[in-house]
N, C-alpha and C positions, 0 to 999 in steps of 0.2 A: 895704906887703907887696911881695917882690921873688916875680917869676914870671919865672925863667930870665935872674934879674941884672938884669931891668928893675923898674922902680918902676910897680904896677899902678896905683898912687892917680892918677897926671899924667894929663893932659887927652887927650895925642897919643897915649897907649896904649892909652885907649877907644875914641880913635875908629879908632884900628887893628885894635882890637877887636870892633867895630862892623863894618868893613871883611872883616875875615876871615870873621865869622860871615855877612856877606851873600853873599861868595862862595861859602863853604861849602855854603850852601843853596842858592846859583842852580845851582851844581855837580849838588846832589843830586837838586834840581828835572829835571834835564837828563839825568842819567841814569835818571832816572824813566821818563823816556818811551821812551829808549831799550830799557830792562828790559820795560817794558812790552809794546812792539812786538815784542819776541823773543820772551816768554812768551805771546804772542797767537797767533806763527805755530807756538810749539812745540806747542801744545792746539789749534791747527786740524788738525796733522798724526796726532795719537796722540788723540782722542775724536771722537764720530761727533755727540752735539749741539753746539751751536752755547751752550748756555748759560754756558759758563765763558769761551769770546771773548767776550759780550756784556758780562760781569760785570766783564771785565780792560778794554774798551773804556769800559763806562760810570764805573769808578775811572781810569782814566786820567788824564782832564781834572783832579777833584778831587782828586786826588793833587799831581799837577804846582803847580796852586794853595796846596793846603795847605803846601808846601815853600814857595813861594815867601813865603806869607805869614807864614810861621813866621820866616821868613831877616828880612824888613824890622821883624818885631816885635820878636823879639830885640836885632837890632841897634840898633833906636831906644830901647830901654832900657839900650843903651849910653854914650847920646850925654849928656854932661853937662849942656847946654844945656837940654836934654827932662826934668828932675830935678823940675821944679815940676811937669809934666804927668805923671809915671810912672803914677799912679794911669788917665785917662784914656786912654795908651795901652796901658797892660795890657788895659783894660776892649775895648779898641775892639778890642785881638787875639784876645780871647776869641770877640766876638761876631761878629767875620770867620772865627773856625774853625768855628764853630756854624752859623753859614749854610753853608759848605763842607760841614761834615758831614751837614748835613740834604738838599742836595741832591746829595750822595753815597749818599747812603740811599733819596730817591727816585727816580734814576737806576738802582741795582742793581732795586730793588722794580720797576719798571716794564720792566726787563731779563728779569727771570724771569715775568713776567707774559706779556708780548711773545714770548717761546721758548715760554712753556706754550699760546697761541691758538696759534702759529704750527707746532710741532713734536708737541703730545701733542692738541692738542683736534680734529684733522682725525680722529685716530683712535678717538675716543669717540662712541658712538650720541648720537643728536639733535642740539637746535644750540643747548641750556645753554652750553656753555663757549662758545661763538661769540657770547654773547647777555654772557655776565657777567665777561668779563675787557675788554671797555672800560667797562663801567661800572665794576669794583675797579679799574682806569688811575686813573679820575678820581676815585675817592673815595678811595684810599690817596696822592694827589698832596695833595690835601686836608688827608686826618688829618695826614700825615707836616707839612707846612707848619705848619699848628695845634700840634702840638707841639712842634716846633721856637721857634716865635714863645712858645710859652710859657716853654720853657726860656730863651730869651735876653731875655723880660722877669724871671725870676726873678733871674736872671746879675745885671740889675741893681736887684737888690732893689726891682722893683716888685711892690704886693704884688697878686697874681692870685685871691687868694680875690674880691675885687668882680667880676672879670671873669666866672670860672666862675659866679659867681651866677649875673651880667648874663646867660651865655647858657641858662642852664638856664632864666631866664623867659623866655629871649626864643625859647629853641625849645620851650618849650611852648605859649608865644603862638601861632609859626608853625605848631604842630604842630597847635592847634583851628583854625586860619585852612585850615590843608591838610588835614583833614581825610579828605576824600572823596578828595582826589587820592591822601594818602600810603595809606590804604586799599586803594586799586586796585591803587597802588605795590607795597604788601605780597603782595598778594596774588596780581600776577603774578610777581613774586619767588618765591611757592610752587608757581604753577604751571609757572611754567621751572622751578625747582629741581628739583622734584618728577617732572617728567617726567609729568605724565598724560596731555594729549595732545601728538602731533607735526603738524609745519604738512604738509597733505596729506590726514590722517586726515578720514574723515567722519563725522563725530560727530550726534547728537540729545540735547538739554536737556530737561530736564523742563518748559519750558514751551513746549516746542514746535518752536523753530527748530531746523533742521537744516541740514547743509551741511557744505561741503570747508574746514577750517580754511586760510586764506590767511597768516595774518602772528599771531605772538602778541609782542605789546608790554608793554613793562611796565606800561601803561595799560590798556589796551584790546586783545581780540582781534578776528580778520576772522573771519567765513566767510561763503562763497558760497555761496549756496543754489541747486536744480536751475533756478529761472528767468535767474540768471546776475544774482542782487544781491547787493550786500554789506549782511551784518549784523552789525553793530558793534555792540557790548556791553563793560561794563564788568569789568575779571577779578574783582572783587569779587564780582560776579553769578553767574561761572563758578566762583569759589572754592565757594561755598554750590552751586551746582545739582547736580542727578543728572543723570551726562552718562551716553551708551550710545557708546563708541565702537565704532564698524561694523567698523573695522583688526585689533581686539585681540581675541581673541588673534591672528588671523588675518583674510585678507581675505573666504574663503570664508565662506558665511552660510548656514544652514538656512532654508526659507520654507514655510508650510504652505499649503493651499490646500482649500478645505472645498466639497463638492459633498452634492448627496442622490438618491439613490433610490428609487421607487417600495414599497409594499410588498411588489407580487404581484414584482419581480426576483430571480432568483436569487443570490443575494448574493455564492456561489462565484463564479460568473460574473463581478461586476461587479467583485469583488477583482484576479481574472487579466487581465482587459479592463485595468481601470484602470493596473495596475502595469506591463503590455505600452507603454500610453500612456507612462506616466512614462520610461521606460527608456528606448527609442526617442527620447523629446524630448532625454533627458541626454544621451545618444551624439548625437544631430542636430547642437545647436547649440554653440558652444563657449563657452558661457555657462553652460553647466552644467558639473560637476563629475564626470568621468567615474567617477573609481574610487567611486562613491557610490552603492548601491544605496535608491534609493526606498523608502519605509514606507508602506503603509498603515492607517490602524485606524479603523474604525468606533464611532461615539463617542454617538451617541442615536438613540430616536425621539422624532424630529419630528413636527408634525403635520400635515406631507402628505407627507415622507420619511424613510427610514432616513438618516441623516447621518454620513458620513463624511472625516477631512481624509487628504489625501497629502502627504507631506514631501518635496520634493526641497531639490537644494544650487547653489547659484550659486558664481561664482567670487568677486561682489563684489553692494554690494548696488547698484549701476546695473544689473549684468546682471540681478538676480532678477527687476526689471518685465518686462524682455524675453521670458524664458525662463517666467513666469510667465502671462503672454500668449498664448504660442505653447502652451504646455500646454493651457489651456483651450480652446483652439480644436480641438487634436487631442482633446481625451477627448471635446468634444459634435460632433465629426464621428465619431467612432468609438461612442459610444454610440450614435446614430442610424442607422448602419450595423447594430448587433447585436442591435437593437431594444431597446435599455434604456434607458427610461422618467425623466427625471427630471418628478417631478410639478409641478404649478401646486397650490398654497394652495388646498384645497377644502374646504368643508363639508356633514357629511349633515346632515340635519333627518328629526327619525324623527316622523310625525303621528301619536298616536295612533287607535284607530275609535270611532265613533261621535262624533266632534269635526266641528264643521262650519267651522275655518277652514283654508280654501286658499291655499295657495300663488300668487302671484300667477305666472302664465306671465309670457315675454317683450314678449309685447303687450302685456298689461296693464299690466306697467311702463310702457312706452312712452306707455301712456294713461290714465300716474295711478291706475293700478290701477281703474280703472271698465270696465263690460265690456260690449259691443257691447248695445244696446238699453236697458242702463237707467235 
């Protein structure tokens, strides 16, 4: 066959051929980079993320290679010498683009990852996306690898159906073996995702512990309770519990506080008394909640007082102890002041007449209840 008067079948025209097509490609390879470098600083100037530099930066490299590796494959299935080997170096070109492409693939994936923690996740409430775009780093570096690797054992017809078996018993092997761990796994996975608590908040579980969330892991969360320990638990444990966070909706927190009164007090009286107390403490201390007007209501008879709770409002619940404290202290100096009576726990004993058992006096307790002389 003549290709512009020459004889394409001879030996010296392949390998001229050979020749061109590698230049051609080292050519293209070259100005790849070139293109590259321009298209990099044109998109740094005209968009404000930084994600379409990162994406042209991280094709850059695997471009350049891809060319280059195109240019010596070709050519080498130029060369007549290489005619017994064709099949082999086709194969071996396939599987040098396949690894190119794959790490082409997790270079961008790891680019827009890298821009989304870096540029959108500062702007989003909590610290999910701070928690879960290195861990998608390392598990989409992963998958991306794994299916690649499958694809270029298929490429050469190795057959993958054993494989996939092999790992589907062998990650459900590991999956009974990790059980407890990938549980925990799951589970802080739901509760980062999900957003229920944030590190700070102070929370109460239903079975008890309470404290300042310090750190939520994918394993394990912290929190530090008022003595200044940590209590570590598994998110498994926190997935399933009834938690009460103290934050949400708000830091502010309602606290009741339950006193009683005598029966002979006037009750007008001790409403106006009490509520004077409550108010005064809100305004006093800055623990309380100013714009919060106090409640009172009376709620039973008891059986040595009228009982009733006051509601004021903290700012948080550390301040409620304080504020809670100093309350009590002003309503039983101020009731003692206006003479209102809270009782002690008393009981009548009604004797009927003509019954002859008495009552033992105080002496007589004192002396066994036996009584001087007998």
């Amino acid at each position: 066959m003549l290709i512009f008067g020459l004889d394409s079948s001879a030996e010296w025209f392949k390998w001229a051929a050979a020749a061109v097509i590698l230049v051609i490609f080292f050519i293209l390879a070259f100005l790849s980079r070139l293109l590259m470098a321009g298209v990099m600083r044109l998109l740094a100037h005209r968009t404000e993320t930084q994600l379409d530099d990162m994406i042209v930066h991280a094709l850059r490299g695997p471009l350049y290679m891809v060319l280059v590796v195109t240019g010596i494959w070709l050519a080498l299935l130029q060369i007549p010498e290489l005619d017994p080997y064709r099949n082999p170096v086709h194969d071996a070109g396939v599987i040098l683009l396949l690894i190119l492409a794959t790490i082409a693939v997790v270079r961008v994936v790891n680019a827009v990852l890298i821009c989304y923690g870096s540029e959108i996740a500062p702007r989003t409430a909590g610290g999910l996306d701070n928690k879960i775009v290195p861990l998608l780093q390392r598990v989409s570096k992963v998958v991306i690898y794994a299916i690649g690797l499958l694809i270029i054992l298929d490429q050469l017809n190795v057959n993958i159906s054993p494989i996939l078996a092999g790992l589907g018993i062998g990650g459900l092997a590991v999956a009974l073996a990790l059980q407890s761990t990938l549980s925990n796994f799951l589970a802080g996975t739901y509760v980062i995702s999900d957003a229920i608590i944030h590190i700070g908040d102070y929370i109460m579980l239903d079975s008890g512990q309470d404290g300042f969330v310090e750190d939520i892991g994918w394993r394990t969360t912290k929190l530090r309770n008022w003595q200044g320990n940590l209590i570590i638990f598994p998110n498994s444990k926190l997935a399933e519990a009834i938690v009460t966070d103290f934050e949400k909706p708000e830091k502010a927190m309602l606290f009741s506080v339950g006193c009683g009164v005598s029966y002979e007090s006037d009750l007008s009286k001790v409403e106006r008394v009490a509520m004077q107390v409550a108010e005064e403490t809100m305004r006093k201390y800055p623990e309380g909640v100013k714009d919060f007007k106090p409640v009172l209501r009376f709620k039973s008879f008891g059986d040595s007082n009228i009982d009733f709770d006051i509601i004021l409002k903290a700012i948080d619940r550390a301040a409620h102890y304080y504020l809670k404290s100093e309350f009590i202290k002003a309503l039983h100096k101020r009731f003692a002041e206006e003479g209102i009576e809270i009782q002690y726990p008393v009981r009548k004993l009604l004797i009927g007449e003509g019954q002859n058992s008495v009552l033992p006096s105080a002496r007589q307790k004192n002396m066994g209840g036996v009584t001087p002389g007998s």
